[in-house]
N, C-alpha and C positions, 0 to 999 in steps of 0.2 A: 609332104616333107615338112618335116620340123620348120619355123622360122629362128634363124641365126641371132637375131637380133629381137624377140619379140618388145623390148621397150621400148620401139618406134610405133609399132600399135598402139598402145598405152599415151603415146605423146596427144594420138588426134589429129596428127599432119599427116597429110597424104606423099607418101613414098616417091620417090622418082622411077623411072623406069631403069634408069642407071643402076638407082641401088637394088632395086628388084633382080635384074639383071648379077649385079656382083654376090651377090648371096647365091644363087642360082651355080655361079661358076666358081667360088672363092667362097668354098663352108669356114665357118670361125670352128675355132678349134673346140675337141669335143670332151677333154681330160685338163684336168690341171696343168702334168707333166706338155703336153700341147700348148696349154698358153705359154708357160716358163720356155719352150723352144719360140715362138712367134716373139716372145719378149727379149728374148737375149737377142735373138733376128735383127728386135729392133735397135739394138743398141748395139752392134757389129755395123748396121747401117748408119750410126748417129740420129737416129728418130727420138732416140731417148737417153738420157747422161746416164754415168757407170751410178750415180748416186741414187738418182730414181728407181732404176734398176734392183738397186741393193736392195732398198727399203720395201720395192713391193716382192723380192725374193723375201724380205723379212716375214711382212705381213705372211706368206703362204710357212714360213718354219712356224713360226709361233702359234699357226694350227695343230701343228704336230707336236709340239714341247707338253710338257706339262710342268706343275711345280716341282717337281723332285730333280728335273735336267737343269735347272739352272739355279738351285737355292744356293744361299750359301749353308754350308752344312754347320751342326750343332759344335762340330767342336771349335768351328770358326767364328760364332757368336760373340759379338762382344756385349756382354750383358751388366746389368747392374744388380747389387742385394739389394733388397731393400731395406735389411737391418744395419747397413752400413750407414754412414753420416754422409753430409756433401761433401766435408770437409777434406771425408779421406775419398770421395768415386771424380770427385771434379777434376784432378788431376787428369783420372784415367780416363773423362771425358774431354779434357782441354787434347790429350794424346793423341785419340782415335782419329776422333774430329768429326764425329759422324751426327746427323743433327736428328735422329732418333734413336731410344735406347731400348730393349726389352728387359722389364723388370722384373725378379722375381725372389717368392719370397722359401726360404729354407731350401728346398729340392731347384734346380736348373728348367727342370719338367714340369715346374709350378710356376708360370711366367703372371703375373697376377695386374703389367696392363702393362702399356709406353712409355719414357719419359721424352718430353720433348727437351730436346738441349737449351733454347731459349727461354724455357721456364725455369732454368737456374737461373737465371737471371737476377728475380724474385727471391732469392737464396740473400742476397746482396740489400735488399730491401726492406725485409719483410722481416722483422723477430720472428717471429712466430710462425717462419713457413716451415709448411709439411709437405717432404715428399709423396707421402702417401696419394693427399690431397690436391697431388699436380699431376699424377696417372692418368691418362687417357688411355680408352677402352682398347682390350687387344685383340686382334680377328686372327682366329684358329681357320687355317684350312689342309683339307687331307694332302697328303703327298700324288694323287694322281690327278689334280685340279688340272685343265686344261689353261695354260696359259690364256689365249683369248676369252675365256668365260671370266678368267681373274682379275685381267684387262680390264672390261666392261663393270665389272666389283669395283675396282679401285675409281672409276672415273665415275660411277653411281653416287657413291657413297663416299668422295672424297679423302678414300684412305690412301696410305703410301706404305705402309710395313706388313706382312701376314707375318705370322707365326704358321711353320708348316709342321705337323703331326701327323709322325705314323700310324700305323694302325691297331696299337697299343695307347695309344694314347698321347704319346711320350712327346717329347719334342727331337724333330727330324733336321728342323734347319730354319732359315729365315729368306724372305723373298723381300723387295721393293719392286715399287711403280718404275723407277729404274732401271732395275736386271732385266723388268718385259721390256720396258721402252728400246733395250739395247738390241736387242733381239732381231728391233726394225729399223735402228739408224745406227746401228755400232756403237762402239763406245762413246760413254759421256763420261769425258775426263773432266776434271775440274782440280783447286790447286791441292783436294786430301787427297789424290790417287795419288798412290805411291808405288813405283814397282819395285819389292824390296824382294828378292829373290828365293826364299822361303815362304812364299805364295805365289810359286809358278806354277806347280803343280798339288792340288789338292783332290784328296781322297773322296771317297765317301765310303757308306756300309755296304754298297753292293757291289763293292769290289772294280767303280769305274773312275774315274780319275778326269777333271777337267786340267787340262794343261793349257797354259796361254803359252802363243803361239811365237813369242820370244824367247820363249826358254832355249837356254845354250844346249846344243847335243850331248856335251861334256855332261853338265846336272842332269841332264834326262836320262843318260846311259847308268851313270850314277843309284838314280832312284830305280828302275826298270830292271835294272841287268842286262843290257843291250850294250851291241856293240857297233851302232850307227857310225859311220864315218863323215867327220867333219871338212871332209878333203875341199866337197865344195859350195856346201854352206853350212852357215853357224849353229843356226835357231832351229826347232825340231820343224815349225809353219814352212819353213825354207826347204825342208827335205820333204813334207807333204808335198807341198807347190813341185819341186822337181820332179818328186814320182808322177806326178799328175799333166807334167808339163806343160802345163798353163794353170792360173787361179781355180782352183774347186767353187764349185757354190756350197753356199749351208747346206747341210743336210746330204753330201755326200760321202762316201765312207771309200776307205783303203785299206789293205789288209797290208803288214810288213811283218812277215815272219812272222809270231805268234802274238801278233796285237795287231786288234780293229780301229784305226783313228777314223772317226764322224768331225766333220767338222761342223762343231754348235755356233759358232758365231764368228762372220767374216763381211766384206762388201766387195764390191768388184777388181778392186786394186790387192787387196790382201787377206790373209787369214788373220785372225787373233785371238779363236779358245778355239781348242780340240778336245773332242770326249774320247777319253783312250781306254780301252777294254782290253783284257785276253782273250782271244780265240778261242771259242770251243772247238774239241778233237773234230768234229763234224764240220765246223764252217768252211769254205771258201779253202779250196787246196792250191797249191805252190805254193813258191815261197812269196807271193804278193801279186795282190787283183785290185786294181784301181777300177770306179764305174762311178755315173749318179745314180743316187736312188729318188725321184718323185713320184709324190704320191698324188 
């Protein structure tokens, strides 16, 4: 028989008959989807806080993401020319507030490096400062990068922005150290997030839609063509969580009528993005099928 534990080998302390014993009667679990049940176990028992919990559900989605599930997409970019002056982009960066920028020069798809926000600064100092000459290097990665591989990138190599590109070349969208980090402790709000409500639900090219998880049912029937009822809750995460009747973990999926909502990013107390797709003619029949999916 397998040993359950073999890193107690590897320690060089000699086992107890106890634990010899427990492993003999109480195998550890042999699947992912196994652990994530032994784990919510423990946290139905109080062994472990709903926060703990969340974050190492994080760590196991953020195996399964890739850069394209959680970029922000190309048309959402807030970018700079480089043929522009400070004079007239400093505005748009006092605006955004965002403390990097991707620069580029004549075409959107020609991003030709970073600006750091606090290198205008230097703008204020220097006669003779050049944007050009305050760009730091830009890192291109494909759209199917696995988030964890990107993770370990970013903390190598000290970077915090990719540029993500399709398979064309082109540019697809933009990631941060951030967007992964959230992945595994939820949101990190600070005082630029803003919820301005024409960024509650955003597209992308393949036709799948991240929706946070406040969006009013009223805008989401709106943008969708549906006709959800608000009888007895507001937010679309509110009518997830109902069908579901109890909190979903990430990475579970509902069918409502002719859309697939996955829920990308949540903790133990609530939802807050949904990835929303149309059904294929083929998927999942009735009119709605709630389950998890662990991998």
């Amino acid at each position: 028989m397998n040993d359950v534990y073999p890193s107690r080998k590897l320690t060089g302390k000699p086992r107890s008959l106890l634990e010899r014993l427990t492993d003999l009667i109480s195998p550890g679990p042999d699947s992912r989807s196994e652990l994530l049940e032994v784990l919510q176990d423990a946290h139905s028992r109080n062994l472990i806080d709903a926060d703990s919990l969340s974050m190492i559900e994080g760590v196991f989605q953020v195996t399964d993401l890739c850069a394209r599930d959680i970029m922000v997409p190309r048309a959402q970019i807030d970018a700079i020319n480089i043929a522009h002056s400070p004079e007239s982009f400093i505005p748009f960066v006092l605006e955004k507030a965002h403390s990097r920028y991707p620069v580029y020069d004549g075409s959107r798809d020609h991003v030709i490096g970073i600006l750091l926000a606090k290198d205008l600064l230097r703008f204020y100092a220097e006669e003779d400062f050049d944007v050009r000459g305050m760009l730091r290097p830009a890192v291109f990665i494909p759209e199917s990068k696995p988030l964890n591989v990107l993770l370990h990138d970013f903390r190598v190599n000290r970077n915090h922005i990719a540029i993500v590109v399709d398979e064309y070349g082109g540019i697809a969208g933009l990631i941060t150290i951030e967007d992964v980090l959230e992945q595994i402790v939820g949101d990190i709000e600070d005082e630029y997030d803003f919820d301005e409500e024409e960024d509650n639900i955003i597209g992308s090219p393949d036709d799948r839609c991240r929706v946070r998880a406040l969006t009013e049912i009223a805008q989401f029937n709106k943008v969708f063509g549906t006709q959800y009822s608000d009888d007895e809750v507001d937010t679309i995460g509110g009518l997830i969580t109902h069908r579901f009747a109890r909190v979903p973990h990430r990475g579970e999926k509902v069918r409502i009528d002719n859309l697939i909502f996955e829920v990308l990013r949540g903790d133990a107390r609530q939802i807050h993005v949904l990835l929303v797709r149309r059904a294929p003619h083929t998927a999942l029949s009735g009119d709605s099928e709630a389950g998890a999916e662990h991998h």
